[in-house]
N, CA, C and O atoms as a printed pandas DataFrame, in Angstrom:
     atom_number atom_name residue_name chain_id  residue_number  x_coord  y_coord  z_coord
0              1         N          UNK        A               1   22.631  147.662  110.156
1              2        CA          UNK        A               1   23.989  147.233  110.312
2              3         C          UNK        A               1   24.670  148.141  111.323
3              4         O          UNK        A               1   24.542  149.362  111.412
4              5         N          UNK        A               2   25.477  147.267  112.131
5              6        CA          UNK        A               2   26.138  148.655  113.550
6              7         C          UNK        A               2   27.305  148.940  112.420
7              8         O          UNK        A               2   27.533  148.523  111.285
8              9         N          UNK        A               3   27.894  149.827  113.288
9             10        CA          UNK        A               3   29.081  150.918  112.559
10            11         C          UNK        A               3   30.468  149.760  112.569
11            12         O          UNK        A               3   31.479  150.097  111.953
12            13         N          UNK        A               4   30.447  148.848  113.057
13            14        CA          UNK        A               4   31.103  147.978  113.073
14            15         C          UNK        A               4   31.483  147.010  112.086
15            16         O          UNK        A               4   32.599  146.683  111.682
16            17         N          UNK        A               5   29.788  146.431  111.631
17            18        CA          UNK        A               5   29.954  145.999  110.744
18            19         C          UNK        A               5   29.840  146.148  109.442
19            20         O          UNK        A               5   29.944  145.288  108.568
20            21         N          UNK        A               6   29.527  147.764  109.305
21            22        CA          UNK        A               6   29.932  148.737  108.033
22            23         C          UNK        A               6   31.152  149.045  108.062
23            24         O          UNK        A               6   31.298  149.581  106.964
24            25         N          UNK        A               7   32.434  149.080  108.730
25            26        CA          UNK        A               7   33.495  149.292  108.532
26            27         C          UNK        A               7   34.426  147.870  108.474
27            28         O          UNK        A               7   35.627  147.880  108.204
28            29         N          UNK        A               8   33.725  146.776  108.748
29            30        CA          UNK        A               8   34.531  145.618  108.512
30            31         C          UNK        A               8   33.844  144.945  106.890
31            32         O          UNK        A               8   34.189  143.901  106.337
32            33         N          UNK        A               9   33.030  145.723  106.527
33            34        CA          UNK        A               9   32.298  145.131  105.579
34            35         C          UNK        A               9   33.315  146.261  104.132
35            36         O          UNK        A               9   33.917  145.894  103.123
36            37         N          UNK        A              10   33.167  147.117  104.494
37            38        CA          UNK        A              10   33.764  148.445  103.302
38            39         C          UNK        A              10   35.551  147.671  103.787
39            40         O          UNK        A              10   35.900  147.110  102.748
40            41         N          UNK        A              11   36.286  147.534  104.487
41            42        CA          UNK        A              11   37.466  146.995  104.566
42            43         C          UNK        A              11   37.853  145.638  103.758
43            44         O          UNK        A              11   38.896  145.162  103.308
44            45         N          UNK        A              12   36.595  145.287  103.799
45            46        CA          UNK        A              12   36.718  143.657  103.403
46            47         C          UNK        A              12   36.787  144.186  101.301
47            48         O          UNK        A              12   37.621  143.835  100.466
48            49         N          UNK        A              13   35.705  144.982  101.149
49            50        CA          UNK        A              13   35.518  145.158   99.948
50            51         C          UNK        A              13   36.785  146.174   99.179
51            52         O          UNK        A              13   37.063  146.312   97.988
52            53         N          UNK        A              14   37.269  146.670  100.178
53            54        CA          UNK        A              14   38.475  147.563   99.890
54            55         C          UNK        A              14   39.742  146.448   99.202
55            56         O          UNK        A              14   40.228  146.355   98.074
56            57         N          UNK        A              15   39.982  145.653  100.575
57            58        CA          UNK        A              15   40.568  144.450   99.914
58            59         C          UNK        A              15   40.887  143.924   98.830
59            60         O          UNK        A              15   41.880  143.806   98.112
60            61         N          UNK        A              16   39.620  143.571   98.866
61            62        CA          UNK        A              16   39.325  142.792   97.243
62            63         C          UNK        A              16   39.217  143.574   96.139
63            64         O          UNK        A              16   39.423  143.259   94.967
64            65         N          UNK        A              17   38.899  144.558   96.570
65            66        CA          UNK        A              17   39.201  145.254   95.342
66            67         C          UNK        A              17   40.535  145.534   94.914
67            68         O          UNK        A              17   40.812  145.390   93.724
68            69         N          UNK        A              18   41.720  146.060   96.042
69            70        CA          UNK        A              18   42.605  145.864   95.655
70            71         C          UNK        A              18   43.278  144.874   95.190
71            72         O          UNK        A              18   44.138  145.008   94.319
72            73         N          UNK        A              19   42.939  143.715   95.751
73            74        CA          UNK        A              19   43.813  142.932   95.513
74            75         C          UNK        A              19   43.948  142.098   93.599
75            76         O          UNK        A              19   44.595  141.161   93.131
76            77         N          UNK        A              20   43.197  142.845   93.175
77            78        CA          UNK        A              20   42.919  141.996   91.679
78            79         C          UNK        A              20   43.987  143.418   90.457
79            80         O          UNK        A              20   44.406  143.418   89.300
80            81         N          UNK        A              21   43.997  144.562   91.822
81            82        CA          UNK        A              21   45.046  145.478   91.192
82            83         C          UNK        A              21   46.830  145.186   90.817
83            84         O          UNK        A              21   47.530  145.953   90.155
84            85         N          UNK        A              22   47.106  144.382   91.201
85            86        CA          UNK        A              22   48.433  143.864   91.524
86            87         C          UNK        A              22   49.108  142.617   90.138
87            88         O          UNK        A              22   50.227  142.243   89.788
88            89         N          UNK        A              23   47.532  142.301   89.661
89            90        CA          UNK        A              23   47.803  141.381   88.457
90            91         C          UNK        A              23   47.666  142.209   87.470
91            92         O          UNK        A              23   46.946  143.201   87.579
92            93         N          UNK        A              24   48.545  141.832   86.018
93            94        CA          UNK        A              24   48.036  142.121   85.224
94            95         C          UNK        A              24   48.822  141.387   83.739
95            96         O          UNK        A              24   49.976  140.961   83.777
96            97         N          UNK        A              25   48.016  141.349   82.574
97            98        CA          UNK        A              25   48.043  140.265   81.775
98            99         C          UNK        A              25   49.060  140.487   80.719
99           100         O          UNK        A              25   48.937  141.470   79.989
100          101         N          UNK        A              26   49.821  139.860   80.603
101          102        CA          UNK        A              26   50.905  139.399   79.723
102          103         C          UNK        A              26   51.036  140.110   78.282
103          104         O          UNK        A              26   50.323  139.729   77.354
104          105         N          UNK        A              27   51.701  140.854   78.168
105          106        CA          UNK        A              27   51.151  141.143   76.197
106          107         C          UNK        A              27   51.572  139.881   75.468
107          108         O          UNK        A              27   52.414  139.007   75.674
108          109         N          UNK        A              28   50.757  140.098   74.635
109          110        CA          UNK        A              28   50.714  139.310   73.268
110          111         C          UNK        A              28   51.973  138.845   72.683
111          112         O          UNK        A              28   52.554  137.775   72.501
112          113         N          UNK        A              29   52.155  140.115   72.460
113          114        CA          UNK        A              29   53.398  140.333   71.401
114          115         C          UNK        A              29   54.315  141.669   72.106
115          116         O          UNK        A              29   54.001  142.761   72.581
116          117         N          UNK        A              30   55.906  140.763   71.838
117          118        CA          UNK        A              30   56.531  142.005   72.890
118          119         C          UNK        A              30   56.592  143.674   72.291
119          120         O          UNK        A              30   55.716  144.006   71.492
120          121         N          UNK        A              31   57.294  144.350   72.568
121          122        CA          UNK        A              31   57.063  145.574   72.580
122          123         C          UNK        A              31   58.202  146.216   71.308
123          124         O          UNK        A              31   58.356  147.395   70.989
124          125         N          UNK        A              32   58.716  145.305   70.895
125          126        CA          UNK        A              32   59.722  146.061   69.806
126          127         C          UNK        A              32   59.266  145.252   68.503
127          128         O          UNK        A              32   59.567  145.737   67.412
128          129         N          UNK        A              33   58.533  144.004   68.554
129          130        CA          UNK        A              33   57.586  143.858   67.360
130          131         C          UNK        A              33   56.325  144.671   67.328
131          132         O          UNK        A              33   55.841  144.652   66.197
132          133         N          UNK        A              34   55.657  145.348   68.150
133          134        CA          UNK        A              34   54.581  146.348   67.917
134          135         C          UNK        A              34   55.191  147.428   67.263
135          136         O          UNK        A              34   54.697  147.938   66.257
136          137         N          UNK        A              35   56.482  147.891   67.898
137          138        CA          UNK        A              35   57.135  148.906   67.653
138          139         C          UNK        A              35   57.014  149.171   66.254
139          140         O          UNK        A              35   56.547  150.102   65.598
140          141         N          UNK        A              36   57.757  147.711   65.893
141          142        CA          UNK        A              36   57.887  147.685   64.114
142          143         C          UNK        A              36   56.666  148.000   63.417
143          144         O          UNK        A              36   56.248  149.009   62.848
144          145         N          UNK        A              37   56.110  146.569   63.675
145          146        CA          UNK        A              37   54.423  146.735   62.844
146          147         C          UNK        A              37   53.409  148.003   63.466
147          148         O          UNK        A              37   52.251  148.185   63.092
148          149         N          UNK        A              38   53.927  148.595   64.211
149          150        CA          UNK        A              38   53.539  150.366   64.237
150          151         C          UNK        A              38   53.635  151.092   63.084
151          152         O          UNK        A              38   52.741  151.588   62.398
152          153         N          UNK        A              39   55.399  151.102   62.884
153          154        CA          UNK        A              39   55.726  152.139   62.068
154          155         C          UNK        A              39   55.583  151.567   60.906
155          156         O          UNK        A              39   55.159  152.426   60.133
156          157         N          UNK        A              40   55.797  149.935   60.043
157          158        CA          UNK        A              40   55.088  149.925   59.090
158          159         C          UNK        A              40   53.675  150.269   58.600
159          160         O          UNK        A              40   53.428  150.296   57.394
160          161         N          UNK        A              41   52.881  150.494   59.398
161          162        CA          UNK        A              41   51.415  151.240   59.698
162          163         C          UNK        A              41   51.350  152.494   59.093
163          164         O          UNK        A              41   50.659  152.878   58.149
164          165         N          UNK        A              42   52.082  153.010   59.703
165          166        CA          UNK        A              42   52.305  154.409   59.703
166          167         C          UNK        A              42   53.114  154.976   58.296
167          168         O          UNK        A              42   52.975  156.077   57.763
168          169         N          UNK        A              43   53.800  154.107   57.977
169          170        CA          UNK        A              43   54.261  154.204   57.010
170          171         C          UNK        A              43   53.168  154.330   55.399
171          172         O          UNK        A              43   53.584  155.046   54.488
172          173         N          UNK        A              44   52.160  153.763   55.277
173          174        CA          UNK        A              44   51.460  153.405   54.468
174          175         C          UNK        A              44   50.150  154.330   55.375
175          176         O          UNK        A              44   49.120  153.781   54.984
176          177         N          UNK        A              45   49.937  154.912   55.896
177          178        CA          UNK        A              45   48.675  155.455   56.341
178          179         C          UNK        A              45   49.263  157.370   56.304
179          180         O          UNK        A              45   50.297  157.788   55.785
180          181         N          UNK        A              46   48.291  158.111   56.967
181          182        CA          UNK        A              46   48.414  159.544   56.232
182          183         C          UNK        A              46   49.891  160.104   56.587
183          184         O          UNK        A              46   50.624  160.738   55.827
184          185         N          UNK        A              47   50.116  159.774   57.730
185          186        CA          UNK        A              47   51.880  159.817   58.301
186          187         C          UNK        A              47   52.493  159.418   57.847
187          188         O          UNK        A              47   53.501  159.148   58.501
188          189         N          UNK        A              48   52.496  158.996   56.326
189          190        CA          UNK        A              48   53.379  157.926   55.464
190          191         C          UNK        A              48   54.502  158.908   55.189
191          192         O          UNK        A              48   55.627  158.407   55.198
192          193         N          UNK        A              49   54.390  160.597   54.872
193          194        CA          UNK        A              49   55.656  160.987   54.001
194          195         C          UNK        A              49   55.960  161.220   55.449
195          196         O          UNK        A              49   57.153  160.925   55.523
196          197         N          UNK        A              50   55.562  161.580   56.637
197          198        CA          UNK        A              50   56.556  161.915   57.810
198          199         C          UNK        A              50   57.140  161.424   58.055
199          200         O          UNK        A              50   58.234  161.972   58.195
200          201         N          UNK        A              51   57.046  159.545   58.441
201          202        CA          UNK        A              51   57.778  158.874   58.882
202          203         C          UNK        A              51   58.788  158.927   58.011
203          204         O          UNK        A              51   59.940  159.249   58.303
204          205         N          UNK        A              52   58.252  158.507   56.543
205          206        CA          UNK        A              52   59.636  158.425   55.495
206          207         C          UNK        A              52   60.705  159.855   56.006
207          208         O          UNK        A              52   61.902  159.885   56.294
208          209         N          UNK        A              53   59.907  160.684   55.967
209          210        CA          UNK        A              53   61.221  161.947   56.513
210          211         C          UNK        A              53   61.627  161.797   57.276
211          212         O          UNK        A              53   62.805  162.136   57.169
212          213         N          UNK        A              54   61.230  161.134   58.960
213          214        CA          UNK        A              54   62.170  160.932   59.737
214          215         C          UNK        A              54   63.058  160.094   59.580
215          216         O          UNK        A              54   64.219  160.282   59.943
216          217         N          UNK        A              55   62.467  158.606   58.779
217          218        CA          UNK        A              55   63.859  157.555   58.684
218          219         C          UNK        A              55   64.948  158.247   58.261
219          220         O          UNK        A              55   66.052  158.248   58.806
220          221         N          UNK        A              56   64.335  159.361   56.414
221          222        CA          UNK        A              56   65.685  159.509   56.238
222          223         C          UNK        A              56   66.578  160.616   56.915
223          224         O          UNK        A              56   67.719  160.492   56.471
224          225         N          UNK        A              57   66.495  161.676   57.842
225          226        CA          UNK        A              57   66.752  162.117   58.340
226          227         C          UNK        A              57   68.260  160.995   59.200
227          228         O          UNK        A              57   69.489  160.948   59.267
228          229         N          UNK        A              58   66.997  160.269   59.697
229          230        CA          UNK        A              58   68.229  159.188   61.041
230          231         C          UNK        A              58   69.228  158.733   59.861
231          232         O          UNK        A              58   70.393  159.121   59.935
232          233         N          UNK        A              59   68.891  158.057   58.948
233          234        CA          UNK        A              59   70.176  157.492   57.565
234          235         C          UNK        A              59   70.371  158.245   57.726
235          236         O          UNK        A              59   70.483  158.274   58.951
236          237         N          UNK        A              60   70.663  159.675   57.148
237          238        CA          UNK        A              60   71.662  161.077   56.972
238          239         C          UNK        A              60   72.318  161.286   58.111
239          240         O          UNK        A              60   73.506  161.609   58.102
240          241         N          UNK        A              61   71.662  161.137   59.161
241          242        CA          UNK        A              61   72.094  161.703   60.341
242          243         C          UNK        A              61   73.414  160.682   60.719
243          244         O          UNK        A              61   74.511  161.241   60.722
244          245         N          UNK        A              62   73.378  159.104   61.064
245          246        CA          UNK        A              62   74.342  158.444   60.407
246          247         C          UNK        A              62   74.979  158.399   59.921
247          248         O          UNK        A              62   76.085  157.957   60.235
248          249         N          UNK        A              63   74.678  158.797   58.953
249          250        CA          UNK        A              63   76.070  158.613   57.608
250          251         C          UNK        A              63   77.126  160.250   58.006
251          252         O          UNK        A              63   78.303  160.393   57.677
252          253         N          UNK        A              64   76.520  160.989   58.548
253          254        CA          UNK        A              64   77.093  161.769   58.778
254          255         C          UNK        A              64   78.240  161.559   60.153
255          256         O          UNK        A              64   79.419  161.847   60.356
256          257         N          UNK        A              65   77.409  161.057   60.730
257          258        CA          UNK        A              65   78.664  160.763   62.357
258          259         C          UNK        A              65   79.724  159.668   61.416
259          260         O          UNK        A              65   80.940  159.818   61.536
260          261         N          UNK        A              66   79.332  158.888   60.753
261          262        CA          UNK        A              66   80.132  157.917   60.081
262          263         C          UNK        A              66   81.173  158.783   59.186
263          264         O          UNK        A              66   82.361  158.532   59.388
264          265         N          UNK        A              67   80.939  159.524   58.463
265          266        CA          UNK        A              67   81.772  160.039   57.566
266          267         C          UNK        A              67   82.995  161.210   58.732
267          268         O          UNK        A              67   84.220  161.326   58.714
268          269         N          UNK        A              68   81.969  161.850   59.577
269          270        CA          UNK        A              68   83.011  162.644   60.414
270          271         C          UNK        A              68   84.203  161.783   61.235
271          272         O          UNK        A              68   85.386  162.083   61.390
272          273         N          UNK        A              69   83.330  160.400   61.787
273          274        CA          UNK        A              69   84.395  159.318   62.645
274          275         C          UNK        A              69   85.013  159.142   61.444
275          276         O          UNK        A              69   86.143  159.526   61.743
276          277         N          UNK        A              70   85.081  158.759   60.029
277          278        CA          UNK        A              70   86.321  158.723   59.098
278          279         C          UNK        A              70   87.085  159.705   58.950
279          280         O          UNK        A              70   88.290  159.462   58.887
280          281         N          UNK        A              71   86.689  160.896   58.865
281          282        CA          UNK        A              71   87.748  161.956   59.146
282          283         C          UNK        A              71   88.563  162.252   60.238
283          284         O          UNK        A              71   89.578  162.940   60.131
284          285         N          UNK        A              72   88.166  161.763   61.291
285          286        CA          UNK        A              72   88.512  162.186   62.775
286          287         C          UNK        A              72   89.605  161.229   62.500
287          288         O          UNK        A              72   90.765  161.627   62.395
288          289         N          UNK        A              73   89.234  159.800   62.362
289          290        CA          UNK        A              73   90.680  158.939   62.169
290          291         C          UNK        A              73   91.628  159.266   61.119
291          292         O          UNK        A              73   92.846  159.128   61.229
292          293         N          UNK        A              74   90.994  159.722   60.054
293          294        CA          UNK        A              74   92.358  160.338   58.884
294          295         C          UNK        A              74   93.103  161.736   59.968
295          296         O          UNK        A              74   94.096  162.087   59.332
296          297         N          UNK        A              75   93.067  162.097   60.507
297          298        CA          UNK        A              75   93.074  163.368   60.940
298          299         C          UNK        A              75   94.209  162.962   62.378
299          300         O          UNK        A              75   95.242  163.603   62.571
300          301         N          UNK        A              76   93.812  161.928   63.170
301          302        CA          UNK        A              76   94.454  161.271   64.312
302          303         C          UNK        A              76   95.672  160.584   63.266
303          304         O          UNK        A              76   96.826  161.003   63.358
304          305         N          UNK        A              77   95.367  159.659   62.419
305          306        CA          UNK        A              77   96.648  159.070   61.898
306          307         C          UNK        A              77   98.169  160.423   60.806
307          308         O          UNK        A              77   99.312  160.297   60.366
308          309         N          UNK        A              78   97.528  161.086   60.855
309          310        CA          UNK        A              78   98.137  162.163   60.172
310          311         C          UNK        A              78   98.765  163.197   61.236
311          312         O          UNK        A              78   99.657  163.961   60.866
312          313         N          UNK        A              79   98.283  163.215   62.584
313          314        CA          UNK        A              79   99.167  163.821   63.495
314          315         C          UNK        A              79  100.188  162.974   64.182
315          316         O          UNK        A              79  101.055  163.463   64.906
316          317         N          UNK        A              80  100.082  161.808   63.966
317          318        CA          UNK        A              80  101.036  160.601   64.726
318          319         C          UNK        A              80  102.413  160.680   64.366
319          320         O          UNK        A              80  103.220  159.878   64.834
């Protein structure tokens, strides 16, 4: 093969190879139902008491901005 047609031959294959890089396939299922049926997973498998500690952490953590935004407004209506 001349040097010619080793470099139009490796170009050609370069190509094609790229070109099948540019597709790619659809998920299944979108990404915030995996999300879920993740952490129910996880929930019931050896990470079961962690996760439970983080949920309740986020509830507490919640209820806490919630209870301070109720004070903040008792606190605003009482300087008015």
């Amino acid at each position: 093969m001349t040097p010619v047609r080793a470099g139009a031959a490796a170009a050609i294959l370069a190509i094609a190879a790229l070109a099948g890089c540019g597709r790619s396939e659809s998920p299944k299922v979108d990404a915030a139902t995996e999300r879920a049926e993740a952490t129910e997973r996880a929930k019931k498998d050896a990470f079961g008491t962690q996760v439970q500690a983080h949920e309740k952490a986020k509830a507490i953590g919640a209820d806490m901005n919630k209870k301070a935004e109720e004070q903040q407004d008792a606190v605003d209506k009482m300087s008015k």
